[in-house]
Chimera marker file (.cmm) of the C-alpha trace (Angstrom):
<marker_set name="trace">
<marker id="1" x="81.147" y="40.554" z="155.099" r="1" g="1" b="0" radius="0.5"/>
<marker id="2" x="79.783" y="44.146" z="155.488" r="1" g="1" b="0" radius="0.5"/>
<marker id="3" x="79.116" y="43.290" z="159.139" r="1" g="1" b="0" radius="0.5"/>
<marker id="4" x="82.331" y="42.962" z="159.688" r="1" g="1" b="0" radius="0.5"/>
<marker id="5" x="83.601" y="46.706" z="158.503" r="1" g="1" b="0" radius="0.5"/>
<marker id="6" x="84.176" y="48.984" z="161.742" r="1" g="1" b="0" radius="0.5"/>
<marker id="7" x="81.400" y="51.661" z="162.189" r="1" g="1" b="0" radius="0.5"/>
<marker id="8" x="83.683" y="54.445" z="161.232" r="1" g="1" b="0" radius="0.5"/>
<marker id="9" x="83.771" y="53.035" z="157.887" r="1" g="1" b="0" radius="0.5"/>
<marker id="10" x="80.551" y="53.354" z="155.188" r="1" g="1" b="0" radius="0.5"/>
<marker id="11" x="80.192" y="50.673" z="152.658" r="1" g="1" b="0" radius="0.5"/>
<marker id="12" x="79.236" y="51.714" z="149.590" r="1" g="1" b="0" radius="0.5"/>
<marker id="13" x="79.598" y="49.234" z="147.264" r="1" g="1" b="0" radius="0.5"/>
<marker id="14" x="79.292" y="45.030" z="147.307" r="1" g="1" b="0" radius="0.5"/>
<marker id="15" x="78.494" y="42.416" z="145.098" r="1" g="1" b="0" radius="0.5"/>
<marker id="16" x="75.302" y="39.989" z="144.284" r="1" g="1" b="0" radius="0.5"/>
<marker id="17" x="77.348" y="37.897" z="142.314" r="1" g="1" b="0" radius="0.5"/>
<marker id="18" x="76.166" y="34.080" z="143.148" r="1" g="1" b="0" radius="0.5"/>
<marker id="19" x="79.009" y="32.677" z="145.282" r="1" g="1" b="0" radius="0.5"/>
<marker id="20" x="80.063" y="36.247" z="146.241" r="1" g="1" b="0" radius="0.5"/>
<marker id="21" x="76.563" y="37.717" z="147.663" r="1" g="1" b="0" radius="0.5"/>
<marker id="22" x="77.817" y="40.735" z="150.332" r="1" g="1" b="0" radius="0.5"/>
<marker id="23" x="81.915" y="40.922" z="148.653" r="1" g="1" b="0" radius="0.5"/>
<marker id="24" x="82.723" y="44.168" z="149.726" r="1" g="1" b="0" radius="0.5"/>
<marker id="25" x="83.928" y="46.175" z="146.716" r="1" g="1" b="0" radius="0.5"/>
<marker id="26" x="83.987" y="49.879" z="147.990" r="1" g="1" b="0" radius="0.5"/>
<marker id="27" x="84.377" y="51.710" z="151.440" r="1" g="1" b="0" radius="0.5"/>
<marker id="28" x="84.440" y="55.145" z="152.919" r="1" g="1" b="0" radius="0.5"/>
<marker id="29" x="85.668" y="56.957" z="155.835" r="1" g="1" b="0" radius="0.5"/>
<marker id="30" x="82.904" y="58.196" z="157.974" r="1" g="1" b="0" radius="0.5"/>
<marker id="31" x="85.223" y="61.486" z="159.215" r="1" g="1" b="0" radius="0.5"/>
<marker id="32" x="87.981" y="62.114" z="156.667" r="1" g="1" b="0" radius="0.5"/>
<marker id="33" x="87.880" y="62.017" z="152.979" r="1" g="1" b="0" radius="0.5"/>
<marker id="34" x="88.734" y="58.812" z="152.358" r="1" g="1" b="0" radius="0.5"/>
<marker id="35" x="87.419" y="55.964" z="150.138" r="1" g="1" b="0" radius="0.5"/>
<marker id="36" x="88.570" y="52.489" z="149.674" r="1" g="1" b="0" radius="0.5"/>
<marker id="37" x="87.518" y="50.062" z="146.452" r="1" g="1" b="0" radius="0.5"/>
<marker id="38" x="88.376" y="46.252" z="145.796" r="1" g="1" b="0" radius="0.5"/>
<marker id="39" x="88.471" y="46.355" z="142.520" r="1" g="1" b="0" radius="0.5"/>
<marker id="40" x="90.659" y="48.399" z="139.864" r="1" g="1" b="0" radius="0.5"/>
<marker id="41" x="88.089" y="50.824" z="138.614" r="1" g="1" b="0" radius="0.5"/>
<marker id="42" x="91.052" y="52.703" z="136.349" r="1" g="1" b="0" radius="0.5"/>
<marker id="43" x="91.553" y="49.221" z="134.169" r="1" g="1" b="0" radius="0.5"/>
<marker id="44" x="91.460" y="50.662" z="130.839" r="1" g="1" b="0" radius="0.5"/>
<marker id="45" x="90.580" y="46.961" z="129.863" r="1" g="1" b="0" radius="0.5"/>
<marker id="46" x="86.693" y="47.660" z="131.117" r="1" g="1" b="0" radius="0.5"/>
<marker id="47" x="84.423" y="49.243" z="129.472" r="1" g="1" b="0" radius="0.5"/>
<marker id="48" x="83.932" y="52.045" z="131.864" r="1" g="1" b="0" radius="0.5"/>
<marker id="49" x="87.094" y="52.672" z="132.926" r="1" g="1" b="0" radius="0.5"/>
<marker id="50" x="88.547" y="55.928" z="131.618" r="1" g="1" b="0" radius="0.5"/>
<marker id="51" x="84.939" y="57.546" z="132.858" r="1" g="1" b="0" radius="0.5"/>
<marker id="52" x="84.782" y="56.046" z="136.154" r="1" g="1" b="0" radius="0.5"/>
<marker id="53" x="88.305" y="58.391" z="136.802" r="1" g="1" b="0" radius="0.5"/>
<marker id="54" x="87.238" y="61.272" z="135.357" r="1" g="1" b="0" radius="0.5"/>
<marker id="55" x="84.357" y="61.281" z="137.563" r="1" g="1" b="0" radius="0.5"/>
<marker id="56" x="86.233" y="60.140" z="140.157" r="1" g="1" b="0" radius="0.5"/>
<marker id="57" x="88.454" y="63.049" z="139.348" r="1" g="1" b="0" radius="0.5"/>
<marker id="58" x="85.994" y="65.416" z="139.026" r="1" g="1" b="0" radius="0.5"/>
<marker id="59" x="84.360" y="65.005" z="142.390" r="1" g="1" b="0" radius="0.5"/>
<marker id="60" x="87.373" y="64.813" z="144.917" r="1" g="1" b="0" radius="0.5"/>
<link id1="1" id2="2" r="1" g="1" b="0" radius="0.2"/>
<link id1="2" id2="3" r="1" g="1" b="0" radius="0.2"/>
<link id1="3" id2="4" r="1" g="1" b="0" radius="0.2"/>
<link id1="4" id2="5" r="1" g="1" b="0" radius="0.2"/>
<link id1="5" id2="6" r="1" g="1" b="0" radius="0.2"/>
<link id1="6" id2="7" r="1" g="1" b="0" radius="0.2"/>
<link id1="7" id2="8" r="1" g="1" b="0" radius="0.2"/>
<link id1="8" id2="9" r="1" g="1" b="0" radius="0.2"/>
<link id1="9" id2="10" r="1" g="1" b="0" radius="0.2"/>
<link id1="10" id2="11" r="1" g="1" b="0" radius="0.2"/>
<link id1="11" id2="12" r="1" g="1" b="0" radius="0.2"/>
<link id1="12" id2="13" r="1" g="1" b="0" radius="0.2"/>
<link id1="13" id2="14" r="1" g="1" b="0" radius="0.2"/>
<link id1="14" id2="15" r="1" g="1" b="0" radius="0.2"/>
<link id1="15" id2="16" r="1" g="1" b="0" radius="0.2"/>
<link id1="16" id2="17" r="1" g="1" b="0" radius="0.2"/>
<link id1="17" id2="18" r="1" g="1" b="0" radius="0.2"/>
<link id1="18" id2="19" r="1" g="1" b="0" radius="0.2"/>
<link id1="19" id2="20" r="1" g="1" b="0" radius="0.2"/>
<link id1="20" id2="21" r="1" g="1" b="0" radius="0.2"/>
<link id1="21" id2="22" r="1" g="1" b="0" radius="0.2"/>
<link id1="22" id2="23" r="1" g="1" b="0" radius="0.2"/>
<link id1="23" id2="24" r="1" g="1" b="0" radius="0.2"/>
<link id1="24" id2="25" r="1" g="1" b="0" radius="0.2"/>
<link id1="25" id2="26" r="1" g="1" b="0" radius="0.2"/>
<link id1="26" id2="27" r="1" g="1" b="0" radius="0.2"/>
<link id1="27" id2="28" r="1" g="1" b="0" radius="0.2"/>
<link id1="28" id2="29" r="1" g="1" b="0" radius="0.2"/>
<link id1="29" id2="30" r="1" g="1" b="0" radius="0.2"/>
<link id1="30" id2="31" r="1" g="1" b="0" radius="0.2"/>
<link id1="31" id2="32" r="1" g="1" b="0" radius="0.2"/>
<link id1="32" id2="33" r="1" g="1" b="0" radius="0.2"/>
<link id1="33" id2="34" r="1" g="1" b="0" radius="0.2"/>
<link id1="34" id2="35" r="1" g="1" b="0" radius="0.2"/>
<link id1="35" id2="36" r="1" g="1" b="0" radius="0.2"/>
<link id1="36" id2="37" r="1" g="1" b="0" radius="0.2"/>
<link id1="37" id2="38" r="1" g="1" b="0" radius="0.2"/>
<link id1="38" id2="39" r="1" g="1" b="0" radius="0.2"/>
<link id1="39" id2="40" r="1" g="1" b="0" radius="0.2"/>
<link id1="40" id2="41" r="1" g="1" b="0" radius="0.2"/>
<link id1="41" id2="42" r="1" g="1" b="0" radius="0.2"/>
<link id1="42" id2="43" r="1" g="1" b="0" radius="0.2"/>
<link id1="43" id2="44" r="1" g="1" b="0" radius="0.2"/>
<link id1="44" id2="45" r="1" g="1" b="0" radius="0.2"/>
<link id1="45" id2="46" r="1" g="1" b="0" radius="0.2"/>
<link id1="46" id2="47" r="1" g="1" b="0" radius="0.2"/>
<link id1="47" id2="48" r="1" g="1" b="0" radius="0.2"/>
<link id1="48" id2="49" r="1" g="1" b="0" radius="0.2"/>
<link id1="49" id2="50" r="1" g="1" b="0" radius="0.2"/>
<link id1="50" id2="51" r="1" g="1" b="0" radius="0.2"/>
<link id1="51" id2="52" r="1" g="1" b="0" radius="0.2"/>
<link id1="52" id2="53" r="1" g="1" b="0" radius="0.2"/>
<link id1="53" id2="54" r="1" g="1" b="0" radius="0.2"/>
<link id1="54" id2="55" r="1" g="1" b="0" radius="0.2"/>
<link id1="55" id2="56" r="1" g="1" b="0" radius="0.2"/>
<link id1="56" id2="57" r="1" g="1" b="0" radius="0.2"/>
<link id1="57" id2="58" r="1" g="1" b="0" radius="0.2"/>
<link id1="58" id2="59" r="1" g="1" b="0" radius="0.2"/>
<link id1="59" id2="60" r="1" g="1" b="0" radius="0.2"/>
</marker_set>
């Protein structure tokens, strides 16, 4: 529940998923660079794997 995330934290990410509506899936910190996902973004078993690291890479 998104309400539920302290104010220093940013969501940035949840699902719409029927059964799952509001699922957090990826946070931020507000003051420091730091970021926080549910899921396991570097799976090489999805699809989008290997590019969601190298842009993950190329922007920290």
């Amino acid at each position: 529940d998104p309400a539920s995330i302290p104010p220093v934290l940013e969501v940035l990410a949840w699902t719409d998923e029927p059964g799952w509506e509001d699922e957090v899936q990826a946070v931020r910190h507000r003051e420091h660079p730091v970021w926080g996902v549910q899921f396991h973004p570097e799976s090489v078993a999805s699809e989008y794997g290997e590019r969601l690291v190298r842009n993950f890479l190329a922007v920290t």
